[in-house]
C-alpha positions in Angstrom: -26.6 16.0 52.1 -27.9 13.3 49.6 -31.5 12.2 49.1 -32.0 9.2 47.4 -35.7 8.5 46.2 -37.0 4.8 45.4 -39.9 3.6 43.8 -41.0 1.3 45.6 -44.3 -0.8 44.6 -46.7 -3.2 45.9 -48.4 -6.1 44.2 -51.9 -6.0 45.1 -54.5 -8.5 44.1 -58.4 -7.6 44.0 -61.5 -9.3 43.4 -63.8 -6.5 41.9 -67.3 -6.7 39.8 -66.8 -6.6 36.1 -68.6 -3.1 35.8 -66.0 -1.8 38.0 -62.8 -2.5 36.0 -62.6 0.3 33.9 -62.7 2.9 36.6 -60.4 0.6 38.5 -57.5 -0.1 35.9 -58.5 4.1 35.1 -57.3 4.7 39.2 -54.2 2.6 39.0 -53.0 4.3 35.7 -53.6 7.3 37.0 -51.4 7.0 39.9 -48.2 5.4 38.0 -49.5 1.7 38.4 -49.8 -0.9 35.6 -52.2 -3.9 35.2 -49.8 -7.2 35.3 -52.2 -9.5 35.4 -55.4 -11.5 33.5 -57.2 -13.6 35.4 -59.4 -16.4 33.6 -63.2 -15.9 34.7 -64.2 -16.6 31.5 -64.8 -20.1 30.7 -64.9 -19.4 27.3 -61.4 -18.8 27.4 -59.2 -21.8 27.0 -56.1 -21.6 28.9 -53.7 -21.5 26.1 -55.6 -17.7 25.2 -55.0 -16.7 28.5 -51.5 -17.5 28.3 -51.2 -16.3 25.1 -53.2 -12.8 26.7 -50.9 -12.9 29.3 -47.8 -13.1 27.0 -49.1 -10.2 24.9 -49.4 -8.0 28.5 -45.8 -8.5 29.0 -44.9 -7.4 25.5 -46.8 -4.6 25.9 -45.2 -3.6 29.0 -41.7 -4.4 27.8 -42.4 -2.0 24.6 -43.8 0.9 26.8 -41.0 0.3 29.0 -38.4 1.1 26.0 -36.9 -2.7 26.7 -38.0 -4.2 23.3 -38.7 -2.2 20.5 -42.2 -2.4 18.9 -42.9 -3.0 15.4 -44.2 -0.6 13.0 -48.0 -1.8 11.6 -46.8 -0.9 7.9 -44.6 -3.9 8.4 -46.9 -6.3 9.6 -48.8 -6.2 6.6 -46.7 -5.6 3.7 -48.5 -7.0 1.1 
């Protein structure tokens, strides 16, 4: 008898007060989930930072994921 297990996940999008992110992105974390996502209420933001936010996101997930490997801070500023 074979068992096969899947992680399946869902995509979920919420509209949630400011004061509540922490605890929020806190829950998801804490039950396997990442944060994919930056959405641009801030109008001080101009869209190239968010996309540049957004980029950054994916990085970071790619590096935690083992997919790209990170580098050191001693070689970003070798001066």
């Amino acid at each position: 008898m074979y068992f096969y297990y899947y992680n399946i996940m869902t995509t979920i999008t919420l509209e949630i007060p400011e004061s509540a992110t922490d605890d929020i992105s806190n829950l998801v974390k804490a039950k396997g989930g990442n944060i994919l996502s930056i959405h641009n209420d801030d109008e001080d933001l101009s869209e190239n930072e968010v996309e540049l936010l957004k980029r950054g996101l994916k990085e970071a997930l790619s590096i935690k994921e083992g997919k790209v490997k990170s580098i050191p801070f001693s070689e970003l500023w070798n001066d």
